[in-house]
N, C-alpha and C positions, 0 to 999 in steps of 0.2 A: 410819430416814427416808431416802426416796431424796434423794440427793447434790442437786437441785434445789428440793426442798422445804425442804431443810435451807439454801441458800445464803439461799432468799425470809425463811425464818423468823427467819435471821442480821439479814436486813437490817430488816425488821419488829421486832426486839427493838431494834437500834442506834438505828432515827429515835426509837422509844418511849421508850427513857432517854435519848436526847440531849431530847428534849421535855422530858420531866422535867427532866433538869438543867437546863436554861434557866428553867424555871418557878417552880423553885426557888431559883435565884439572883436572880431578878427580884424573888423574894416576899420573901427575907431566911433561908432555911431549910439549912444547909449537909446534906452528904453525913451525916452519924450518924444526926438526926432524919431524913432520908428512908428510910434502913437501918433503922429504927424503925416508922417507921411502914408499910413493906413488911413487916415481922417476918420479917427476915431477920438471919440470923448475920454478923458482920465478914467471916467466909470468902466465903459467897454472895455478898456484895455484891461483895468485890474478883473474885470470878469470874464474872459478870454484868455488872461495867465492864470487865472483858477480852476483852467479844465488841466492846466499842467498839475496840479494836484487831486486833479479827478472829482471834480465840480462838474454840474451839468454842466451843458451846452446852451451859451445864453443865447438869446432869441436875437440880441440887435448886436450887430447887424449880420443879416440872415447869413447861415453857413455860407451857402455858393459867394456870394458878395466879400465875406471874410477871406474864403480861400484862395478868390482873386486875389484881391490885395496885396496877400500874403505871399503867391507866387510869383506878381510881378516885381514885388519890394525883392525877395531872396534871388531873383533871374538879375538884377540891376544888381545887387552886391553881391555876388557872385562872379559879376562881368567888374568891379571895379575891381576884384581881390585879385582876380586872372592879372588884368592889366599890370596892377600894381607889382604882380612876380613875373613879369614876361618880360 
């Protein structure tokens, strides 16, 4: 990945799990169940919160795959936090 591509996708993965983490601390869900329900190994996880200190970009499980995950984890507590203040 050219050295540009790779900064944007750095920074498109950090806002995407800072989102989650806030969504999920709002909802009541810590860091294991979200590691879960991305079905992600303890290893992935702690190297995928290391790009939030500006760590590369780990290879598993490939970005596109990640950022599903991650969008449809934050779209589901997003819709529970709505519910919950409606």
């Amino acid at each position: 990945m050219p050295e540009r591509a790779h900064k944007r996708a750095a920074e498109i993965v950090r806002k995407e799990i800072n989102l989650l983490l806030g969504l999920a601390e709002q909802v009541g869900i810590d860091e294991a169940t979200l590691r879960q329900d991305l079905r992600m190994s303890h290893t992935d996880w702690v190297q995928w919160l290391s790009v939030l200190r500006d760590a590369p970009l780990p290879s598993s499980p490939a970005l596109p795959v990640l950022l599903q995950h991650v969008g449809c984890l934050t779209s589901r507590l997003d819709r529970e936090l709505r519910l919950t203040y409606a």
